[in-house]
C-alpha positions as CSV (number, residue, x, y, z in Angstrom):
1,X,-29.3,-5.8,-22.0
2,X,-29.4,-2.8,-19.7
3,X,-26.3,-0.5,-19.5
4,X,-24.7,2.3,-17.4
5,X,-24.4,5.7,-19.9
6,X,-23.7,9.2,-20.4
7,X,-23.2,11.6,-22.6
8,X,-25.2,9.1,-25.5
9,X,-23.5,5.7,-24.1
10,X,-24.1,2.7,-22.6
11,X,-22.0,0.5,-20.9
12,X,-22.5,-3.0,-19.3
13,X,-20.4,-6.2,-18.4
14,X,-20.6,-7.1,-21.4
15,X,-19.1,-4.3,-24.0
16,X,-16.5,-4.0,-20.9
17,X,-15.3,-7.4,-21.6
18,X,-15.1,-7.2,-25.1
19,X,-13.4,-3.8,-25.5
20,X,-10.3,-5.1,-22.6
21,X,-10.3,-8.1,-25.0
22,X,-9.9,-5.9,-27.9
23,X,-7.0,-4.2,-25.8
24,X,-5.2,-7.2,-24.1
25,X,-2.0,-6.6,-26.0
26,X,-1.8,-3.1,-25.4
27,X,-2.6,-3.6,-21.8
28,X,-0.6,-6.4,-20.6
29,X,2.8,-4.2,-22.4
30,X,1.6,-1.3,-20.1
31,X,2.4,-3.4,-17.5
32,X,5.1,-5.2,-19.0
33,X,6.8,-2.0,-19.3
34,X,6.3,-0.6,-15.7
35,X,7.5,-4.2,-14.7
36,X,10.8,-3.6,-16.5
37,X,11.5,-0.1,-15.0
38,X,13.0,-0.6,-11.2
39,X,10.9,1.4,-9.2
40,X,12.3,0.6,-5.5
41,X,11.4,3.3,-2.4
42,X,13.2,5.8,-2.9
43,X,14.0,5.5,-6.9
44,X,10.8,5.9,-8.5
45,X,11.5,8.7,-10.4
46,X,11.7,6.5,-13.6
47,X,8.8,4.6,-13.2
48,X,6.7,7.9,-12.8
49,X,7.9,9.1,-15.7
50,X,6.6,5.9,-17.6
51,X,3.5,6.3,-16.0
52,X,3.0,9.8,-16.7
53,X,3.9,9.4,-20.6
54,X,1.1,7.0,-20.8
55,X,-1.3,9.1,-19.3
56,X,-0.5,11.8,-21.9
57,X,-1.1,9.1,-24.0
58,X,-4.4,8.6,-23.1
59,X,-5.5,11.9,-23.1
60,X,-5.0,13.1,-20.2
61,X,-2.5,15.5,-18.2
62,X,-0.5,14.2,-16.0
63,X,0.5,16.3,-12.9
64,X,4.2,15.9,-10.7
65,X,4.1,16.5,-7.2
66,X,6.7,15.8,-5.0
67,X,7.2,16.6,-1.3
68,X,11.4,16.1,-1.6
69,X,12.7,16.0,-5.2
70,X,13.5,13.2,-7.1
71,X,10.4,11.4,-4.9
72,X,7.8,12.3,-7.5
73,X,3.3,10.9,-7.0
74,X,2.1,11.1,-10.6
75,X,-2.3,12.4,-10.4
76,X,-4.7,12.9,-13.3
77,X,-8.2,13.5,-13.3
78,X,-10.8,12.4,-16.0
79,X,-13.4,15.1,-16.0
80,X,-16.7,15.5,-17.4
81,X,-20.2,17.4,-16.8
82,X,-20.3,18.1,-12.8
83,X,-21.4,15.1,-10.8
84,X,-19.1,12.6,-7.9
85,X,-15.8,12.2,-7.9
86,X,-14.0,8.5,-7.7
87,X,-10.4,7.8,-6.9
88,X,-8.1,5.2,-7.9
89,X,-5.0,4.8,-5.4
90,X,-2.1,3.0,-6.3
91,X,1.7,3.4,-5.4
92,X,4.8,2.9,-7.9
93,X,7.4,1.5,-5.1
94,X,8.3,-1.6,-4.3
95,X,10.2,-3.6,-2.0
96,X,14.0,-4.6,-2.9
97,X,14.0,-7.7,-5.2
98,X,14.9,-10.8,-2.8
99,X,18.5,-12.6,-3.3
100,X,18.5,-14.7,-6.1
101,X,16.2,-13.3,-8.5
102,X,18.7,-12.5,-10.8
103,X,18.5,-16.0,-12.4
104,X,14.8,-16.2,-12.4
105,X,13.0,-15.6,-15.9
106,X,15.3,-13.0,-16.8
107,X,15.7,-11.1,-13.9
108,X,13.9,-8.7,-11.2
109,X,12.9,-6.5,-13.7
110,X,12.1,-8.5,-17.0
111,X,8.5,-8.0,-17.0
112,X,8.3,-11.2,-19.3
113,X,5.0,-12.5,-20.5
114,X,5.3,-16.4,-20.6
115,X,2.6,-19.0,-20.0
116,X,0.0,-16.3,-19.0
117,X,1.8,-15.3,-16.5
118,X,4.1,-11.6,-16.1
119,X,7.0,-11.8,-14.5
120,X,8.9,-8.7,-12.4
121,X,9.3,-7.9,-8.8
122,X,6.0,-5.4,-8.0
123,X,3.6,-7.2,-10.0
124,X,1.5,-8.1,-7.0
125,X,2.6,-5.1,-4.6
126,X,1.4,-3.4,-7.2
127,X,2.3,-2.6,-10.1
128,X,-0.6,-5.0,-12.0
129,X,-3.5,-3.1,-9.8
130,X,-1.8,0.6,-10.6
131,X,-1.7,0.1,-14.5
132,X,-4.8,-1.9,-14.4
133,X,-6.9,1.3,-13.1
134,X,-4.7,3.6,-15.6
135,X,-5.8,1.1,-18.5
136,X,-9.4,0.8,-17.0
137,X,-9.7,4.8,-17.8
138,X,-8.1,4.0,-21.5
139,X,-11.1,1.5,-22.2
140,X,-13.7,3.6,-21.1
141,X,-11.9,6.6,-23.1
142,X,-11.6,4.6,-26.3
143,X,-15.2,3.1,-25.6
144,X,-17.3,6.6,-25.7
145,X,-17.6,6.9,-22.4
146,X,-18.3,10.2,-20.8
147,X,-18.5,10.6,-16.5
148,X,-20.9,12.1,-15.2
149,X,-18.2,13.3,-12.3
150,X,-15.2,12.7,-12.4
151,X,-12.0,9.8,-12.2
152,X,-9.2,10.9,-10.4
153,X,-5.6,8.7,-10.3
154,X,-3.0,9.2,-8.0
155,X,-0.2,7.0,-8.1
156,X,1.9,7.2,-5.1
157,X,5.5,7.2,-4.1
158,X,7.2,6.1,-0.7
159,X,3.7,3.6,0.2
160,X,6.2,0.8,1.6
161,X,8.3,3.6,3.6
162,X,5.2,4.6,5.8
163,X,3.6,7.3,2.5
164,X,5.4,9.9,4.1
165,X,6.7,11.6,0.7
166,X,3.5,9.8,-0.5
167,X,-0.1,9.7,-0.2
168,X,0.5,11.3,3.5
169,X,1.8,14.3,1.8
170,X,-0.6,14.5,-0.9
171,X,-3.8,14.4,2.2
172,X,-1.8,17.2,3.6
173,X,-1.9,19.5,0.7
174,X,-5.6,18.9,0.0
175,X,-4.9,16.7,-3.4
176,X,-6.9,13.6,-2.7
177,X,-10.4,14.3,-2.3
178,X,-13.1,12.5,-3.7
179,X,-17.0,11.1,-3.3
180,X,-15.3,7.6,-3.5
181,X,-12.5,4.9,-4.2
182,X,-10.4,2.2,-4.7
183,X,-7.2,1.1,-3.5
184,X,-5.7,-1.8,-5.7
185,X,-3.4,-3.7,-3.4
186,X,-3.6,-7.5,-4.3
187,X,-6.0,-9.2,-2.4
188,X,-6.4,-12.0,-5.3
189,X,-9.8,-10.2,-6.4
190,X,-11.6,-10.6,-3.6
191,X,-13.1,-7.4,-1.5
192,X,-11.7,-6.2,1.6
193,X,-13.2,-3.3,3.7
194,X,-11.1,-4.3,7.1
195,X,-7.3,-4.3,7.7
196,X,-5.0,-4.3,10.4
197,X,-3.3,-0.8,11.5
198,X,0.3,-0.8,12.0
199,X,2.6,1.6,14.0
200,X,6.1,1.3,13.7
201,X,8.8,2.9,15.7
202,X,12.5,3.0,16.1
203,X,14.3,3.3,19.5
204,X,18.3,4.9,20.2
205,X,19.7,4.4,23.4
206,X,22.4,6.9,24.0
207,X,25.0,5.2,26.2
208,X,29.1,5.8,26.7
209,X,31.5,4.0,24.9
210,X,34.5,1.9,27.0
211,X,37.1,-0.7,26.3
212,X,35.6,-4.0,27.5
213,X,38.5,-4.4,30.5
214,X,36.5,-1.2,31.8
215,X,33.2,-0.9,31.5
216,X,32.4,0.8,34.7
217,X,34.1,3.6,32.4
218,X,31.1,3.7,30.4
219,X,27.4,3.4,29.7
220,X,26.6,0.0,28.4
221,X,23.9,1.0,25.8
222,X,23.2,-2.2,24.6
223,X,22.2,-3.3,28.0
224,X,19.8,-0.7,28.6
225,X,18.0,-1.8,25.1
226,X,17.5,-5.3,26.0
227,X,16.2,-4.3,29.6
228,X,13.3,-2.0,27.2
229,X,13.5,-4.9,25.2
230,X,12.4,-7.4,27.7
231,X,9.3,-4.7,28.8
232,X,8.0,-4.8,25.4
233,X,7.9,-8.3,25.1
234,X,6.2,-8.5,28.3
235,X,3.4,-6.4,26.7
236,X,3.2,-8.2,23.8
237,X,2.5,-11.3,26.2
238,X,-0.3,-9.1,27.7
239,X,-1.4,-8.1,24.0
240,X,-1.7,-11.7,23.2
241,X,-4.9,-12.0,25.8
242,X,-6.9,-9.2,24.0
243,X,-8.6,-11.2,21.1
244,X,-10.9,-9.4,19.0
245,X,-13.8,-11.4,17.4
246,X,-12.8,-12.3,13.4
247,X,-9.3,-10.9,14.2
248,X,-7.4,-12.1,16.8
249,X,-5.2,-10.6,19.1
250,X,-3.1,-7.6,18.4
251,X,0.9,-8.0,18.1
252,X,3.9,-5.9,19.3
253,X,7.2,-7.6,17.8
254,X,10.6,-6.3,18.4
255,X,12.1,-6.8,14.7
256,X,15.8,-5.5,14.5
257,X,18.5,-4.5,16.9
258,X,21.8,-3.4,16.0
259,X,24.8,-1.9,18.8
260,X,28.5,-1.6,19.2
261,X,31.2,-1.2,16.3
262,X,33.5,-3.9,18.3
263,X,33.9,-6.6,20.1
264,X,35.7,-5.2,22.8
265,X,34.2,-1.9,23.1
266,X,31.1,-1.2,25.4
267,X,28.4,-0.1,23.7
268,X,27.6,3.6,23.2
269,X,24.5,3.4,21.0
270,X,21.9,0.7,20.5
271,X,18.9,1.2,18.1
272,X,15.9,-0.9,18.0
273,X,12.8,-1.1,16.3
274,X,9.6,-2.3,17.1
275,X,6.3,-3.1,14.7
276,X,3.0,-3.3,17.0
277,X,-0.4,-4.1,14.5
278,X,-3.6,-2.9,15.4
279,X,-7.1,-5.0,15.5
280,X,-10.3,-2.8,14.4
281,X,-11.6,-0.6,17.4
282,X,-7.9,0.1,18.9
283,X,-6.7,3.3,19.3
284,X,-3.3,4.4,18.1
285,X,-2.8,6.8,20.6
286,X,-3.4,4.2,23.4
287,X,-1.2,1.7,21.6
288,X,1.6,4.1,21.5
289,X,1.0,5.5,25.2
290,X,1.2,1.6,26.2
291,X,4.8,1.7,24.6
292,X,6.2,5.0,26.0
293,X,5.2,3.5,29.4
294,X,7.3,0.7,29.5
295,X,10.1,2.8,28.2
296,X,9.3,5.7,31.8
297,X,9.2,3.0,33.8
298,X,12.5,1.6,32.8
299,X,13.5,5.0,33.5
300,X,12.1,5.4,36.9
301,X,14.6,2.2,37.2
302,X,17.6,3.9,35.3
303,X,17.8,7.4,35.5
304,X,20.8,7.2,33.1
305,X,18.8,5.9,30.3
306,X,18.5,8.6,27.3
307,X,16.4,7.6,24.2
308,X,15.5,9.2,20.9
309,X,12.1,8.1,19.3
310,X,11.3,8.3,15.4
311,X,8.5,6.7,14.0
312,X,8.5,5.1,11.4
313,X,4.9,4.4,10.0
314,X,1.6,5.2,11.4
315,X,-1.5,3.4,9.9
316,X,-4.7,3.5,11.0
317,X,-6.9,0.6,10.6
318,X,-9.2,0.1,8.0
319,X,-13.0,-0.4,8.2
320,X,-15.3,0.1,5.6
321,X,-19.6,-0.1,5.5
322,X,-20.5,-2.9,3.9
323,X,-23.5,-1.2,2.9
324,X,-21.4,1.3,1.0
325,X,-22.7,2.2,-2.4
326,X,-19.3,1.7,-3.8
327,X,-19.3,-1.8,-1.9
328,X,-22.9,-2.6,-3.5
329,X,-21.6,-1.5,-7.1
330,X,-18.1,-3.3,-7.1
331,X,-19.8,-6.5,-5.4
332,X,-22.5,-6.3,-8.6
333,X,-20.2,-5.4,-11.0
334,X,-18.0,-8.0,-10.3
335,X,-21.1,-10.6,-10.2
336,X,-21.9,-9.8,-13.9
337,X,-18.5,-9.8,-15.1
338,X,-17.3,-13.2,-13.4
339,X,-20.6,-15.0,-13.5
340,X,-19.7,-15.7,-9.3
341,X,-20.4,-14.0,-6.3
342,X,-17.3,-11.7,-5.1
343,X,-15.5,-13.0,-1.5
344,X,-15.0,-10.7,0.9
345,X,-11.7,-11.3,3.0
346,X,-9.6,-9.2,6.0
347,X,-6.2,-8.6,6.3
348,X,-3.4,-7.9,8.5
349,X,-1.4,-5.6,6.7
350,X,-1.6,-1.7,6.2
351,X,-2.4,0.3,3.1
352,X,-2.8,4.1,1.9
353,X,-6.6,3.8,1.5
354,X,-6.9,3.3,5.7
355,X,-5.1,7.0,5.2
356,X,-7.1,8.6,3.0
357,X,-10.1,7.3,4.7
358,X,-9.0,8.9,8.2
359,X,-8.6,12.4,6.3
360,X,-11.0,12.4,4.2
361,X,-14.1,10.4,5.2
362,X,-14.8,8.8,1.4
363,X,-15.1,4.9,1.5
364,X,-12.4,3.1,0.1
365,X,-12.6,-0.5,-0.4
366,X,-9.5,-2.4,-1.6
367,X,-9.7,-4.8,-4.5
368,X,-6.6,-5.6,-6.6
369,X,-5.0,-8.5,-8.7
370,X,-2.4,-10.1,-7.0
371,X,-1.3,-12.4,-4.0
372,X,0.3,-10.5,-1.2
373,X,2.4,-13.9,0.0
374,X,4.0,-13.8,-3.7
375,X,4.7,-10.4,-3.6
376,X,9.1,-9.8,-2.9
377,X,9.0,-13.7,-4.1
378,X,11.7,-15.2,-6.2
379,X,10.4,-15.3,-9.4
380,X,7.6,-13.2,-8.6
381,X,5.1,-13.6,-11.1
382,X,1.0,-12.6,-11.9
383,X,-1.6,-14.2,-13.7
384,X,-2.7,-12.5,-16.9
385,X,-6.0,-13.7,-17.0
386,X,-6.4,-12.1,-13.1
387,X,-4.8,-8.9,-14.3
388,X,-7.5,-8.4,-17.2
389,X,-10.0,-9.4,-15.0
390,X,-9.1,-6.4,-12.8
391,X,-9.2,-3.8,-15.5
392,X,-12.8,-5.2,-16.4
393,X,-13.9,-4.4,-12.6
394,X,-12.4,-1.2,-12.8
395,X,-13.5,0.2,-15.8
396,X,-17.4,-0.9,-15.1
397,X,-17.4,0.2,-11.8
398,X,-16.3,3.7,-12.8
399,X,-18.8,3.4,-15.8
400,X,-21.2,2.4,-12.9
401,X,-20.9,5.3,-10.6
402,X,-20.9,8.2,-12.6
403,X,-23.8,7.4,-14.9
């Protein structure tokens, strides 16, 4: 059987299926472990620290980078003789735990291992992708293996917050560069080179407070937000007539509101936000332009009306050659491991990989265990088998590459 070596050894599907069998226990209480430390945005100090320890474990050294403290991204890099570099990308956060998981299978954070499933909020969104490329480095390790190149890991902080303090920081400081790579959010093992961009925004209107019996006194805030309000679902009706072949049309929602502090006081603030995705081929600039006009013209209307803009998160899509080498290696790989062809599928969500694409130009497909519609489920819960099956693709395609 023909292999992928280096330094004296040979790899193939098949002595990568054996040595993660070998390893099952060792890698399913990796993740186990992560499971059981809470790692919301904004607290994932802790489960860095787990994640870091088991790097040193593994032999390598772990490096702590954070852009505010107490938001820490965890990177390694796997070097041998001079050759490519691949990346693994992977974020620690999570979303909260939805009410009512407290009673299910021990809680949010049990990371129990019943039925051959794992159980733990973050096992899709994800948790079981991270520790699977962390493990799929630990099997090539312990196999022999020597890359002709180089693997880097960066695990990621603040990914469901936008990847300010994340991956966005990490581009900016030069840290994530690389020949090639793989993002692991779930996509149920199957392959996907296109996603959705997303821009998200959040609106104040600065008004005047006033007691309700008065409220020519003031400047009803809340009024002006649902006349912008109104606008923006008007473009999102003109939004819905752009279709894009395999994708539909893009969206522009208006998701929260929230104004006033009583019932009978007049408004003085109003804050609004709005999440517009983006199909393939749009620009982001446009798609923001398109929003700030219908806020001018409302105030060519109101001359009173004040605003304050943050953004929130600012994804670009994703779109990745399908005659990639990386594309042709994973889709192989994946072939002689599984015995199947590997499914291709789209998405219309964001990730860090569209990111690190824009800045850097590498191609970064996204394959990861995982379903993204049981992801912040009650109960949430993985498939073992699906989990080992990722480590397998991992660890050959690495093997693959930098032969």
């Amino acid at each position: 059987m023909s292999g992928d070596h280096h330094g004296g050894i040979a790899v193939n599907a098949g002595d990568v299926k054996k040595a993660v069998k070998a390893r099952e226990r060792e890698i399913v209480r990796f993740l186990s472990k992560v499971l059981q430390t809470p790692s919301v945005t904004g607290d994932e100090a802790a489960v860095a620290e787990v994640i870091a320890r088991e790097i040193e474990v593994i032999g390598l050294r772990p490096r702590i980078e954070e852009a505010e403290k107490g938001r820490p991204n965890v990177l390694a890099e796997w070097e041998g003789p001079p050759g490519p570099r691949f990346v693994f990308n992977g974020h620690m956060d999570v979303f909260p735990p939805p009410a009512g998981s407290e009673e299910e299978y021990g809680g949010p954070w049990s990371g129990r291992v019943e039925g051959g499933w794992i159980f733990g909020s973050g096992a899709n969104d994800m948790k079981a992708g991270l520790c699977g490329s962390i493990m799929a480095v630990r099997v090539l390790k312990e196999m022999g293996f020597v890359p002709k190149g180089s693997v880097l890991l960066t695990c990621t902080c603040d990914e469901e917050n936008g990847g300010w303090l994340g991956v966005k920081h990490l581009l900016g400081k030069g840290l994530i560069k690389g020949d090639f790579g793989l993002n692991m959010e779930p996509t149920s093992l199957k392959l996907l080179l296109d996603h959705s961009g997303i821009f998200r925004a959040r609106f104040t209107i600065e008004g005047k407070g006033a007691h309700a019996s008065n409220p020519s006194e003031g400047i009803d805030a809340l009024e002006k937000s649902v006349r912008v309000i109104q606008g923006l679902y008007k473009l999102g009706k003109r939004l819905e007539k752009r279709s894009i072949p395999g994708w539909g049309s893009p969206t522009l929602n208006v998701t929260t509101l929230h104004a006033g502090t009583a019932t009978n006081v007049i408004a003085d603030r109003s804050t609004f936000s709005i999440d517009r995705r983006l199909v393939p081929g749009e620009s982001h600039d446009e798609a923001e332009a398109e929003i700030m006009a219908v806020l001018e013209e409302q105030r060519k209307k109101d001359p009173d009306l004040r605003f304050v803009r943050e953004i929130i998160s600012d994804r670009p899509a994703l779109k990745i050659p399908s005659d990639s080498t990386i594309v042709k290696v994973i889709e192989k790989g994946f072939e002689d491991l599984q015995g199947k062809p590997l499914e291709r599928m789209k998405a219309r969500f964001g990730s860090d990989a569209a990111d690190i694409v824009k800045a850097t130009g590498m191609p970064m497909p996204i394959l990861g265990p995982g379903d993204e519609d049981e992801a912040t489920s009650v109960g949430e819960k993985l498939s073992i088998e699906e989990y080992l099956a990722a480590v397998e693709i991992y660890a050959l395609t690495a093997a693959r590459l930098l032969s």
